[in-house]
C-alpha positions as CSV (number, residue, x, y, z in Angstrom):
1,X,-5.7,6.8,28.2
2,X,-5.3,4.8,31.3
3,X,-2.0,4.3,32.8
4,X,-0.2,1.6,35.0
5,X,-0.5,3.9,37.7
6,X,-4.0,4.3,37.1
7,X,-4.8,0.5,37.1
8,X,-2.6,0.3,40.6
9,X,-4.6,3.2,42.2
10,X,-7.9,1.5,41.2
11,X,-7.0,-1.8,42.1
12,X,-5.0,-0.5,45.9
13,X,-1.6,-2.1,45.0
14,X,1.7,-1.2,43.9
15,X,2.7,-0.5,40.0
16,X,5.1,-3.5,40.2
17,X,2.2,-5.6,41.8
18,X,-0.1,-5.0,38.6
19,X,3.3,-5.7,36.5
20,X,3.9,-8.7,37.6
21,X,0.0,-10.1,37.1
22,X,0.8,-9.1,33.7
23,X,4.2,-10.8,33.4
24,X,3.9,-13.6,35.9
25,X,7.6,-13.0,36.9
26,X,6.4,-13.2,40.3
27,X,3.6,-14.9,41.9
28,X,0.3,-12.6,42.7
29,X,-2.4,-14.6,44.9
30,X,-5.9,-15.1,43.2
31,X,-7.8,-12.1,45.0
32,X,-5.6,-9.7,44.3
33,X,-4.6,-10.7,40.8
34,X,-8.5,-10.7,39.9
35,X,-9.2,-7.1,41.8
36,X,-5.9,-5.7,39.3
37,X,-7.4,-7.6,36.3
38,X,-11.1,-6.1,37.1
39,X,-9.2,-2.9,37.0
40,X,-7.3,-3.1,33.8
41,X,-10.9,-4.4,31.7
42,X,-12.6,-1.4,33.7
43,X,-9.8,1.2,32.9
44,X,-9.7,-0.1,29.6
45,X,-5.9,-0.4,30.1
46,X,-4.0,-1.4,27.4
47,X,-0.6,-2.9,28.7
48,X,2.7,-2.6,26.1
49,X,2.5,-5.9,24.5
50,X,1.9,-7.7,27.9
51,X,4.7,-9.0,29.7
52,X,7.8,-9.2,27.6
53,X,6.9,-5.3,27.0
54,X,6.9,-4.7,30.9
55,X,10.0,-6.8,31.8
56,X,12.2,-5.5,29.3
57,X,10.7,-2.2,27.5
58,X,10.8,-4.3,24.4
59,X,7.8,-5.7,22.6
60,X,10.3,-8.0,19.9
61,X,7.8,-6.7,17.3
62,X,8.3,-4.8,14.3
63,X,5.7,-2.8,12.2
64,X,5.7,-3.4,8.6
65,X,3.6,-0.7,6.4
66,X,2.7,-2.5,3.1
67,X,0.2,-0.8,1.6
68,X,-2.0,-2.1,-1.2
69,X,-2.3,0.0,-3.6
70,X,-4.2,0.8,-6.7
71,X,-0.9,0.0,-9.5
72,X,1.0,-1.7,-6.9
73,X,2.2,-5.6,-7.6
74,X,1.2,-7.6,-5.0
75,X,3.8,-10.8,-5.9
76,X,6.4,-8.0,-5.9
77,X,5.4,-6.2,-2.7
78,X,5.0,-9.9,-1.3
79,X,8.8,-11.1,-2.0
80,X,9.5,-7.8,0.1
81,X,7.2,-9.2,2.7
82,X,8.9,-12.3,2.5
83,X,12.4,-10.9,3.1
84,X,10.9,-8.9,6.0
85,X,9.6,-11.8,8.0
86,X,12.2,-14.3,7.3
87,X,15.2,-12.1,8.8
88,X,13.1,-10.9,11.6
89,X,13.0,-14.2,12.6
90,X,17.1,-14.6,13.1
91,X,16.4,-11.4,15.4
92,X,13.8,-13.0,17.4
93,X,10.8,-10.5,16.0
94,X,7.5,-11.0,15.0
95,X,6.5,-8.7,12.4
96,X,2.8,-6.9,13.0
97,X,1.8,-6.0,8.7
98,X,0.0,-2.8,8.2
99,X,-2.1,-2.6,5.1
100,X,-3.9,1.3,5.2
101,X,-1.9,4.1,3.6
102,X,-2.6,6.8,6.1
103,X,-0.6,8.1,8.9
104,X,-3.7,7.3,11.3
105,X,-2.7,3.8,11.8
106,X,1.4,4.7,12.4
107,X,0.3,6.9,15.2
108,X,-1.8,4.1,17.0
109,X,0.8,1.9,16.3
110,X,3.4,3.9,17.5
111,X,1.4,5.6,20.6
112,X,0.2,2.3,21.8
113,X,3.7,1.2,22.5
114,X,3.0,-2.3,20.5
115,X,6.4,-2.4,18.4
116,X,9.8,-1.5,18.9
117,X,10.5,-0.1,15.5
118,X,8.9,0.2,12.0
119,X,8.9,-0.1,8.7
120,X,7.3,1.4,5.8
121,X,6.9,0.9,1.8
122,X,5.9,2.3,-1.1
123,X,7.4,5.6,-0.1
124,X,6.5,8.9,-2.0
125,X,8.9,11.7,-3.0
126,X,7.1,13.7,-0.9
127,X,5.5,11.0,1.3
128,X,2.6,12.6,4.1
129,X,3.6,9.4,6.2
130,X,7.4,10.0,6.7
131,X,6.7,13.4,9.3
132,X,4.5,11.2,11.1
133,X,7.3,8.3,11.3
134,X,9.6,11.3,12.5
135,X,7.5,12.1,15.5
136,X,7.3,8.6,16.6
137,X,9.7,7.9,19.6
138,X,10.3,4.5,17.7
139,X,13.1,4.2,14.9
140,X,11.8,3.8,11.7
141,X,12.7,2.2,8.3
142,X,11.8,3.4,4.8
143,X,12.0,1.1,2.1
144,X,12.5,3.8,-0.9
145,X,13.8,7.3,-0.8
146,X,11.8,10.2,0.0
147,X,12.7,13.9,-1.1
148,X,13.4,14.6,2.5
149,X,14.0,11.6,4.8
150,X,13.6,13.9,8.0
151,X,16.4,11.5,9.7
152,X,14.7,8.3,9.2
153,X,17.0,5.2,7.6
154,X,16.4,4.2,4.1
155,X,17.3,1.4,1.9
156,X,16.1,0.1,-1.4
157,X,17.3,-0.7,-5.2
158,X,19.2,2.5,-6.5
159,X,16.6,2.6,-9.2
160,X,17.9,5.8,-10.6
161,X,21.3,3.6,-11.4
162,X,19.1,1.0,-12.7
163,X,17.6,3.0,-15.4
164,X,21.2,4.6,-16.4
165,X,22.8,0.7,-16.4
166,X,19.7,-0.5,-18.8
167,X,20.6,2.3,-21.1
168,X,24.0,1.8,-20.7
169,X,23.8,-1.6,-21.7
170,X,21.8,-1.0,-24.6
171,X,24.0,1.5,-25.8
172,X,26.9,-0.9,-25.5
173,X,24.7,-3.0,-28.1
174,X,24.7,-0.2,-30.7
175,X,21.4,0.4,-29.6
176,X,20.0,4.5,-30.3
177,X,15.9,4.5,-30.5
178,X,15.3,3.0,-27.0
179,X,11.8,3.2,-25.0
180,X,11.0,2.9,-21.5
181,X,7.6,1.2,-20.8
182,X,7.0,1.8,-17.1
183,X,4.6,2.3,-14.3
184,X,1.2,3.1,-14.2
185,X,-0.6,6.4,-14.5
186,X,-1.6,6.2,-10.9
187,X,2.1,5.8,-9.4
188,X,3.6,8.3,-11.5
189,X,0.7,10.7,-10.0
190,X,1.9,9.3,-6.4
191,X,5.6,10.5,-7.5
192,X,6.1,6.9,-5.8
193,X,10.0,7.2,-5.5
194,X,11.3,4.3,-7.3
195,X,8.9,5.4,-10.8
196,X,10.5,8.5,-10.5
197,X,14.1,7.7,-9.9
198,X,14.1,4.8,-12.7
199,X,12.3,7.6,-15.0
200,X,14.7,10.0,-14.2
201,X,17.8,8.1,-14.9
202,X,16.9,6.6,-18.1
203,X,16.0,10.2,-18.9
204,X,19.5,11.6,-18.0
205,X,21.5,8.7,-19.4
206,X,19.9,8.9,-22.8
207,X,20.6,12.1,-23.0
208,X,24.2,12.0,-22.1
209,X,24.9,9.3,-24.7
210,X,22.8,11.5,-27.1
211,X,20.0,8.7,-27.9
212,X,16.4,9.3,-28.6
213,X,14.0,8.3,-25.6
214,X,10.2,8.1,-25.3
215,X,8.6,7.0,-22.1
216,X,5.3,5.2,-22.2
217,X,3.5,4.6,-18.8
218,X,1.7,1.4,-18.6
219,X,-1.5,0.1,-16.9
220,X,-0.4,-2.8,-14.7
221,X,-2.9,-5.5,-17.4
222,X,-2.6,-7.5,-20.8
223,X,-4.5,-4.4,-22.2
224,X,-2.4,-1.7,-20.7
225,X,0.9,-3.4,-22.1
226,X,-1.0,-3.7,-25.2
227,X,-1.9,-0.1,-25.4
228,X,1.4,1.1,-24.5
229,X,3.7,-1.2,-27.0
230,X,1.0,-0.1,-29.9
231,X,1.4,3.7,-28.5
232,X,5.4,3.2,-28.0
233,X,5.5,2.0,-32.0
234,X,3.7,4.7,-33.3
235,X,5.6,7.5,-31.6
236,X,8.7,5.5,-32.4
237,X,8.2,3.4,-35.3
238,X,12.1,2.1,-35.9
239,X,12.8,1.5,-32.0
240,X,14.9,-1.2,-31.5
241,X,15.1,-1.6,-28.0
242,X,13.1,-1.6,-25.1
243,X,13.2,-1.1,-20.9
244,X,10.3,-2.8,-19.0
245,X,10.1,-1.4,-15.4
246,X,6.1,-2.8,-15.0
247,X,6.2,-7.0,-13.9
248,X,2.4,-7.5,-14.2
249,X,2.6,-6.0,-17.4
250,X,5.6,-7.7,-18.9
251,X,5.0,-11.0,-20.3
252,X,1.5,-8.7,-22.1
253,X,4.3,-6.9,-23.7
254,X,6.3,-9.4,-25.2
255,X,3.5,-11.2,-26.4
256,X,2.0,-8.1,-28.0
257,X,5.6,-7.6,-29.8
258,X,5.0,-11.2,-30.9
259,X,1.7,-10.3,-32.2
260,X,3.1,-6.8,-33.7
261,X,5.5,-8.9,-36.0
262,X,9.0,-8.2,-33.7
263,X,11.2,-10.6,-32.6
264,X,12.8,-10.8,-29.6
265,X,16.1,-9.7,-29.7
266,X,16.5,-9.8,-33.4
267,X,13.8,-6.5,-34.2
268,X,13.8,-5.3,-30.7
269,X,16.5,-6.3,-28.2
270,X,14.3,-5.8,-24.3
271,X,16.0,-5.8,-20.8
272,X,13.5,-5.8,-17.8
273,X,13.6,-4.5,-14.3
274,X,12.3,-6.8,-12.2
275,X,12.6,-9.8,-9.5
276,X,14.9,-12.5,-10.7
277,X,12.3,-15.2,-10.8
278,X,10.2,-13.1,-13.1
279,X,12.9,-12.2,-15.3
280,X,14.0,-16.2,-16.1
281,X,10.3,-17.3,-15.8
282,X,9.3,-15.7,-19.2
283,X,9.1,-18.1,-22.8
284,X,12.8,-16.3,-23.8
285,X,15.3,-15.3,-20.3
286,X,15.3,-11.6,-20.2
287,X,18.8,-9.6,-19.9
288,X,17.2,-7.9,-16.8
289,X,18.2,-5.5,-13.6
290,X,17.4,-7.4,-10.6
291,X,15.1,-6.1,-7.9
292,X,16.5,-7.6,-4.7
293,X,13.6,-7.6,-2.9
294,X,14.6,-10.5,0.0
295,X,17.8,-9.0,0.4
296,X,16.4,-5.4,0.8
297,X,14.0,-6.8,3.1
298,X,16.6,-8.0,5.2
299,X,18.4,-4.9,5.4
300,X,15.6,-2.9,6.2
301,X,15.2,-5.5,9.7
302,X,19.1,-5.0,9.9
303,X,19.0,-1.7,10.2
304,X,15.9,-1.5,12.6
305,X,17.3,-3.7,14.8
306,X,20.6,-2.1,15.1
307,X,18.6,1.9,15.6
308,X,16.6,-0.1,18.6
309,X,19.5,-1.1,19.9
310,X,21.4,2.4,19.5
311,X,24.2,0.9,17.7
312,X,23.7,2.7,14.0
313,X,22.4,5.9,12.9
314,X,20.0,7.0,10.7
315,X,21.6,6.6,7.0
316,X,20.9,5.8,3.4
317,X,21.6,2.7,1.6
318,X,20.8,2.5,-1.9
319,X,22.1,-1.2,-3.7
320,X,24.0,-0.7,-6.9
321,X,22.2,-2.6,-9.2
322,X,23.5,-5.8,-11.1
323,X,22.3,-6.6,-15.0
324,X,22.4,-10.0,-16.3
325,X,22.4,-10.2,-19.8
326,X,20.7,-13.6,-21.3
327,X,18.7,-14.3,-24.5
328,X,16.4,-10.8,-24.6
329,X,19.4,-8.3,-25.8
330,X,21.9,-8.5,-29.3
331,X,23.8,-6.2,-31.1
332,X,21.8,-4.0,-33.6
333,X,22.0,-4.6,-37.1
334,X,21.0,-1.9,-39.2
């Protein structure tokens, strides 16, 4: 790979000549800004981010891995997108988005000097991505929690607390037969982190209250939901409560219920995990445990900002999550 040096030996000037042709801090007369240019398309130099790269070993540009995946929720993943790109902007960052799932395109990223830090999604439990991350000289930013974070910053919904909290809440109710309908088959495979931690703290809270618990995974569709209420009822016939951790396949759910005969909250009181706007947008306001996503997105430019500028560590911050209980939960009536 060509360097600066390279293009100023070819071209038979200094390396600050050839950076200032590609800044324009200074002025270059026309013959030798064309014999440095005829150098760099020759070389096949690629400068870091042109000038603002040069002048001040910042590009302003962050990475952002979102990749789209087979179970993943676009609107969802969007909203996180969304939060992203809107605080990068009170930073002064553009924001370069990433749609592959392989470590091939962090390394060109990262190699190619175009960003000053990154951040990824969808994070694994035991992610293939996050050693590459690690090896970058760039601070990165996961947006879930790996097994092993190798010293990288994370930050997302404590999802694990978010399953115990549904539970909880339920419980409250007089609730004891309680499902979890939840992810699809191909995200469980992933061991995507958040499927896993909600999984594993509804698990552990409804066995510490001494409930019964089934889990039913559910194809992100009208016909998964259907299949997995229908599956949900016959391995639990007298449930009387239910924890939806699948948007796409939520409002298929409830209206399968509907179809199945059970009213919402008076045969089966239903609490959802999801993004605020779904949550409120359904026929009945779901009692629900809010994904943050803008304010997670924020966080996650936060703290890549502040490990570019060497003013915060790596860490982990997981946000406690809130329940808002509205027309989908009541007591249960025996």
């Amino acid at each position: 790979m060509a360097t600066i040096d390279d293009v100023a030996r070819a071209a038979g000037v200094s390396t600050s000549t050839v950076s200032y042709v590609l800044s324009g801090k200074r002025p270059i007369s026309a013959p030798t800004r064309q014999r440095v240019e005829r150098s760099i398309r020759k070389l096949g130099y690629r400068p870091h981010a042109g000038a603002r790269a040069l002048a001040s070993s910042r590009t302003n540009v962050i990475a952002l891995m979102a990749p789209l995946r087979a179970g993943v929720n676009v609107s969802v993943i969007m909203q996180f997108v969304a939060g992203v790109v809107t605080s990068a902007r009170t930073f002064e960052h553009d924001i370069l988005l990433l749609t592959q799932d392989d470590g091939a395109g962090l390394e060109r990223v990262g190699d190619g000097s175009m960003v000053d830090a990154l951040i990824m999604m969808d994070i694994e439990a035991d992610d293939p991505r996050v050693p590459v991350l690690a090896a970058l000289r760039q601070p990165s930013v996961l947006i879930g929690l790996p097994s092993n974070p190798q010293g990288l910053s994370c930050v997302d919904l404590d999802f694990e607390a978010a399953g115990r909290t549904a539970v909880r809440h339920l419980a409250q109710l007089g609730h004891r037969k309680i499902a979890l309908i939840g992810s699809p088959r191909a995200v469980l495979e992933r061991h995507t982190s958040y499927a896993d931690r909600m999984l594993r703290g509804f698990t552990a809270q409804i066995a510490e209250l001494g409930l019964e618990g089934i889990y039913e995974p559910c194809e992100s569709s009208p016909t998964g939901a259907l299949v997995a209420v229908d599956q949900v009822l016959q391995r639990m016939p007298d449930v009387t409560a239910m924890v939806v951790h699948n948007e796409v396949a939520l409002p298929a759910v409830i209206g399968t219920l509907r179809e199945r005969g059970k009213v919402i909250p008076d045969d089966i009181s239903l609490v959802a995990v999801c993004p605020l706007d779904i949550a409120v947008g359904q026929p009945i306001p779901l009692t629900a445990v809010d994904i943050p996503a803008l304010a997670i997105g924020r966080v996650a430019v936060e703290m890549a900002v502040a490990r570019v500028a060497g003013t915060l560590p790596a860490e982990t911050r997981l946000l406690a999550p809130v329940l808002t209980q509205r027309q989908s939960t009541a007591p249960f009536s025996p």
